[in-house]
C-alpha positions as CSV (number, residue, x, y, z in Angstrom):
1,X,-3.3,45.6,-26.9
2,X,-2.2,43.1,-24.6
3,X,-4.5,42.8,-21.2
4,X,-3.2,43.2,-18.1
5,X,-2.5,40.4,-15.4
6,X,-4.2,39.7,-12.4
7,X,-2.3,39.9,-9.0
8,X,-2.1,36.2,-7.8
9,X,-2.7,36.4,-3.9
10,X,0.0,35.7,-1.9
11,X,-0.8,32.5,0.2
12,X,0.1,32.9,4.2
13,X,1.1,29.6,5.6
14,X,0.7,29.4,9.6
15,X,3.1,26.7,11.9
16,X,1.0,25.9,14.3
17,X,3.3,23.5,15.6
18,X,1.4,20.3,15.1
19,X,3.3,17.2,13.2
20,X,0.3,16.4,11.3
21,X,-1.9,18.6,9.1
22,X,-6.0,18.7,9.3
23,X,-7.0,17.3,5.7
24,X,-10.6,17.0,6.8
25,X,-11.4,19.8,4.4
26,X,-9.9,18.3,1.7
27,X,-11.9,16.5,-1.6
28,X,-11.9,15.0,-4.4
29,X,-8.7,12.5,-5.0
30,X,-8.9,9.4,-6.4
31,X,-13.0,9.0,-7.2
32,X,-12.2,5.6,-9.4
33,X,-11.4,4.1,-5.9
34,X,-15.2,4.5,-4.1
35,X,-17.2,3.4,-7.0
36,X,-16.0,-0.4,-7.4
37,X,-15.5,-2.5,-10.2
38,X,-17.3,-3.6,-13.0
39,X,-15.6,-7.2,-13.6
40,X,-17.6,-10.1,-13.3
41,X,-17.1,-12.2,-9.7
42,X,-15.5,-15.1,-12.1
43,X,-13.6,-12.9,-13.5
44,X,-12.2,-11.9,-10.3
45,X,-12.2,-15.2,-8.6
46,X,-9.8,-16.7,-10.9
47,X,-7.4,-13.7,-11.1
48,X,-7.2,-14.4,-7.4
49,X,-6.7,-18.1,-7.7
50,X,-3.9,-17.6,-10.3
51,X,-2.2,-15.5,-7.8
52,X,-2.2,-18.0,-5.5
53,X,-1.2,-20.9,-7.5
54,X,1.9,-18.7,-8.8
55,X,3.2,-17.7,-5.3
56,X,2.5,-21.5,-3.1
57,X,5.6,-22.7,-4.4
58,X,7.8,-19.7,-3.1
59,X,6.0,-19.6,0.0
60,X,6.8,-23.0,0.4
61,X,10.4,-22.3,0.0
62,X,10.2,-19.2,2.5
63,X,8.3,-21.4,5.2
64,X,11.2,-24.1,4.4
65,X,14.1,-21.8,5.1
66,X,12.3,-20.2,8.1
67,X,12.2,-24.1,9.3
68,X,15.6,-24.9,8.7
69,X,16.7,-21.7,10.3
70,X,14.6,-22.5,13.5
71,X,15.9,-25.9,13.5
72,X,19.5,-25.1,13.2
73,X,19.5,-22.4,16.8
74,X,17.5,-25.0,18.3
75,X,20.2,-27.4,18.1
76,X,22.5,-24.8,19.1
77,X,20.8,-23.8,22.0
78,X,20.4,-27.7,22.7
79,X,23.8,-28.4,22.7
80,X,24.9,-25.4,25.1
């Protein structure tokens, strides 16, 4: 004898006009985020130093071509 199925109820959703919705009510999410890490600071000091080491020399270049570029409408607008 198969049971019978509950009536879902039928969810009324209100425009009340506003661009943004209220989600002060709302919990739970991503709970991994507010409790912190367990790595050691060494552990994350060098992870952080690696990352730096591996992006100075394309920051380099970037800061080089922003240079160049600068210096090139300089002269332009010297020359004018």
């Amino acid at each position: 004898m198969k049971e019978k199925k509950t009536k879902r109820e039928k969810i009324i959703y209100v425009d009340d006009g506003r661009s943004l919705a209220d989600m002060s009510d709302v919990t739970g999410g991503m709970s991994w985020t507010k409790r912190g890490t367990t790595s050691p600071v060494s552990d994350i000091w060098r992870t952080y130093w690696s990352a730096v080491k591996m992006m100075f020399k394309p920051m380099l270049v970037v800061i080089g071509f922003i240079l160049v570029a600068f210096l090139i409408v300089s002269v332009i607008f010297w020359l004018m």
